[in-house]
Backbone as CSV, one residue per row, in Angstrom:
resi,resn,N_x,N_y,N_z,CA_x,CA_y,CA_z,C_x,C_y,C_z
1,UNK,92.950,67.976,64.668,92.049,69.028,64.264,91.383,68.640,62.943
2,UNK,90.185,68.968,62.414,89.289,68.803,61.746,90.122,69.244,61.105
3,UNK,90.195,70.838,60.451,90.234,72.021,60.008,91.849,72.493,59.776
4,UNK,92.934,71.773,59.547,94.197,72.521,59.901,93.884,73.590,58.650
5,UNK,93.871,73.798,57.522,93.644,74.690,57.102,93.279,75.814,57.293
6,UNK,91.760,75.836,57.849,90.960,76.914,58.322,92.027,77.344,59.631
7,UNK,92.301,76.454,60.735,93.692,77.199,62.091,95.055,77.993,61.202
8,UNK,95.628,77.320,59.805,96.382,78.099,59.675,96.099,79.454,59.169
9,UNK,95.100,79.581,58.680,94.527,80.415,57.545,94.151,82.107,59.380
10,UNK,93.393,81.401,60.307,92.908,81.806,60.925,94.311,82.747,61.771
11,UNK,95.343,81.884,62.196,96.917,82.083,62.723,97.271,83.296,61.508
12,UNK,97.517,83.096,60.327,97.676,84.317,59.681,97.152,85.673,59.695
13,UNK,96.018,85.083,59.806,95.398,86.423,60.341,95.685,87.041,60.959
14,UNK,95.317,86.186,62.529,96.284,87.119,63.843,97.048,87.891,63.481
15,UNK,98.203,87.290,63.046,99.482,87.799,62.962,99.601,88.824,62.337
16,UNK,99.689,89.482,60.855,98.721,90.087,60.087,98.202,91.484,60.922
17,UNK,97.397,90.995,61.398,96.706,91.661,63.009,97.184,92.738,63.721
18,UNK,97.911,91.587,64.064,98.819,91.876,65.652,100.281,93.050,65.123
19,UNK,100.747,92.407,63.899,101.853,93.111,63.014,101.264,94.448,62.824
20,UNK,100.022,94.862,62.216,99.805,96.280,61.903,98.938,97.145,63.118
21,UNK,99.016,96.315,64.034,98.348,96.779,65.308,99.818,97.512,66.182
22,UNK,100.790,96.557,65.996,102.555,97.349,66.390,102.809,98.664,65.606
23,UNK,102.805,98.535,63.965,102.882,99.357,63.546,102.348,100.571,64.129
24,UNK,100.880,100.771,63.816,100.242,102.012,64.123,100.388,102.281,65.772
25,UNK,101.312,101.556,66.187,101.346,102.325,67.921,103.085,103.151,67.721
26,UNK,103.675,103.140,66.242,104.685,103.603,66.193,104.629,104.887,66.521
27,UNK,105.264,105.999,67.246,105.077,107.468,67.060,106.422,108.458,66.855
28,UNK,106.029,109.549,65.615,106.641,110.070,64.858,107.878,110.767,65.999
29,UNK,108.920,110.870,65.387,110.300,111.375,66.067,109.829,112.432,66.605
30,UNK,109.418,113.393,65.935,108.873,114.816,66.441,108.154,114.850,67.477
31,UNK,107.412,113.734,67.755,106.083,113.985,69.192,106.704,112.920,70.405
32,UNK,108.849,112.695,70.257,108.858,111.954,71.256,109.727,113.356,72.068
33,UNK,109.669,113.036,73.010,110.008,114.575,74.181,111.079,113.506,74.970
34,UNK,112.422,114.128,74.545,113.670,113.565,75.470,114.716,114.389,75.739
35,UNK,115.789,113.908,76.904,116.942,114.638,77.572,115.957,115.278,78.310
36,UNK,116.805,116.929,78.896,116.349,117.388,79.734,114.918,118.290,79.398
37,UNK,113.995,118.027,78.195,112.421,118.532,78.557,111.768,117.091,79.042
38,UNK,112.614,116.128,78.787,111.577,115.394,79.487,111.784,115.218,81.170
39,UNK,113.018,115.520,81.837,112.961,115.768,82.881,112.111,116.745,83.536
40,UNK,111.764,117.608,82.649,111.132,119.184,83.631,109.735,118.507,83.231
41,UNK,109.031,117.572,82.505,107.387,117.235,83.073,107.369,116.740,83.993
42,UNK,105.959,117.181,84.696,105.811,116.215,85.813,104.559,116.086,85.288
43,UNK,104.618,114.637,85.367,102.821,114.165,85.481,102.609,113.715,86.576
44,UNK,101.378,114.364,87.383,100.567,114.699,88.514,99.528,113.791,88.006
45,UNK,98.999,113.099,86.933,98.008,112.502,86.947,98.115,110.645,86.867
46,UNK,99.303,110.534,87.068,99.527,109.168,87.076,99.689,108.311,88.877
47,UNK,99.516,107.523,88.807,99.898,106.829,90.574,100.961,105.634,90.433
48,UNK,101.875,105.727,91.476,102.495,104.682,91.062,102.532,103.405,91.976
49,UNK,103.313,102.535,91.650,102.868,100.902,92.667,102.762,101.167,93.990
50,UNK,103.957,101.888,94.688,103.809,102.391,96.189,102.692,102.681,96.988
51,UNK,102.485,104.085,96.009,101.468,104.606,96.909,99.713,103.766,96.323
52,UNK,99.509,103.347,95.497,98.549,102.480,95.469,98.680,101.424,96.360
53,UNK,100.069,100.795,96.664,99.772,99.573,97.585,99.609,100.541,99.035
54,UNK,99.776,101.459,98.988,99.472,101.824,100.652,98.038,102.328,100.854
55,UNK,97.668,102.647,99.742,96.413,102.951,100.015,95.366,101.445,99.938
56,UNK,95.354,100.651,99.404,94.986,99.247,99.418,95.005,99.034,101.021
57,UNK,96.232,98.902,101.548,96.239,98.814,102.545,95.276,99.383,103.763
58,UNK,95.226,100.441,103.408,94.635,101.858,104.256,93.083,101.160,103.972
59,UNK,92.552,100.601,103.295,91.225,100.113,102.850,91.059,98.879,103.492
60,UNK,91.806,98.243,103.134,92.017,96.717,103.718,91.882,96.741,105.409
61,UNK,92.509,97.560,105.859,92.621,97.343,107.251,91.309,97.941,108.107
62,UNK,90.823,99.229,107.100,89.122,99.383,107.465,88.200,98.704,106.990
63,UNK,88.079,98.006,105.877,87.286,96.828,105.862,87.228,95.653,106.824
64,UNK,88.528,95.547,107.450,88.731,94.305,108.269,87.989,94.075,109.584
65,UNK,88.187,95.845,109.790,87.549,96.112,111.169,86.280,96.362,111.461
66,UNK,85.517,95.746,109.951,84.078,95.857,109.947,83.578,94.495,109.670
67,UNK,84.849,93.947,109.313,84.568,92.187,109.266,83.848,92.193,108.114
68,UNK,84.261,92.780,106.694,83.860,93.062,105.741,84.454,91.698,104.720
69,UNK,83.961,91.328,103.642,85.369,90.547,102.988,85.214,92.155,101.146
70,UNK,86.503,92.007,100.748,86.687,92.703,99.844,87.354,92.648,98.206
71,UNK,87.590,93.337,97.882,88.372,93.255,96.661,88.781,94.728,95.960
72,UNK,89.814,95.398,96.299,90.519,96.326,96.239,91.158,96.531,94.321
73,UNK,90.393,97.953,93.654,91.235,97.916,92.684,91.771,99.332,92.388
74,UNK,93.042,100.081,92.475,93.398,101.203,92.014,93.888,100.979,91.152
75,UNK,93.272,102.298,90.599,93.167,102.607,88.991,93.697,103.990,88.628
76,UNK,94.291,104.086,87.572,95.276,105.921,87.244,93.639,106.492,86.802
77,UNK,94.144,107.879,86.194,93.585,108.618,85.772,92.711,107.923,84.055
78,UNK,93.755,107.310,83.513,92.899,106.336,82.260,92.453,105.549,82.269
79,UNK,92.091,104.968,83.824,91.247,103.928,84.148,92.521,102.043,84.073
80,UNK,93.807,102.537,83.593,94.590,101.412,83.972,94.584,100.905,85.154
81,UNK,94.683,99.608,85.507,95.219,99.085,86.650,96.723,99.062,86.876
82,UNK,96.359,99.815,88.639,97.947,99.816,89.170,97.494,98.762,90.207
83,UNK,97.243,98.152,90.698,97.027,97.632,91.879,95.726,96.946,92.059
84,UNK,95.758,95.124,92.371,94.680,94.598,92.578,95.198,93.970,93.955
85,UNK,94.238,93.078,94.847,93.985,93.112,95.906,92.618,92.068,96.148
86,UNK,92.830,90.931,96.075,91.743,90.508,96.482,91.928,89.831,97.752
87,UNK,90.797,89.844,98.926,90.675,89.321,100.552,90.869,87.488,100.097
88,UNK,91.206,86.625,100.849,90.778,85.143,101.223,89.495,84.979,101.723
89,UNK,88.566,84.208,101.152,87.378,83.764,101.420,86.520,83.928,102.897
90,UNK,87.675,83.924,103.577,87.473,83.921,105.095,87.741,85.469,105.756
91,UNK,86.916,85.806,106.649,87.272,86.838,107.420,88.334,86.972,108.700
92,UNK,89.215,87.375,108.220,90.269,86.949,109.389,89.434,88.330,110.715
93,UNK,89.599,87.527,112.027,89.515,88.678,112.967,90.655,89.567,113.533
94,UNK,90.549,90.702,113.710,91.423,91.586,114.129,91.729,91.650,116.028
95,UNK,92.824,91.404,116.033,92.730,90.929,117.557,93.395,92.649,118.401
């Protein structure tokens, strides 16, 4: 490297970074919800691996039958990915 200076200087940074980027995702004792109140939430707005892979599926198998090629992505309510899905180049036929 040209530059080791400027890479270490640059590596500190990151780190630096990345260190007060952990910090501020810390959250205060008071706003964590455990034992039995956290049993009685239900969040209704989340999806989990299962039923995203069945619905992939449920897509996949009507795309197929249109001889479609695809690329499948479910996503929660915050726009995370639960589930990707991409077809092989080729259209397989459905016999």
């Amino acid at each position: 490297m040209k530059h080791p200076i400027a890479c270490l200087g640059f590596a500190i940074v990151a780190a630096v970074a990345l260190h007060s980027l952990a910090l501020g995702q810390t959250v205060p004792e008071q706003f964590v919800v455990r034992g039995k109140a956290a049993e009685k939430i239900q969040d209704f707005t989340t999806i989990n691996l299962a039923t995203a892979q069945r619905i992939a599926r449920g897509v996949s198998a009507w795309s197929r039958q249109r001889r479609w090629r695809h690329s499948i992505i479910v996503l929660d309510n915050d726009g995370n990915h639960v589930y990707f899905d991409r077809m092989d180049a080729r259209v397989i036929p459905i016999s």
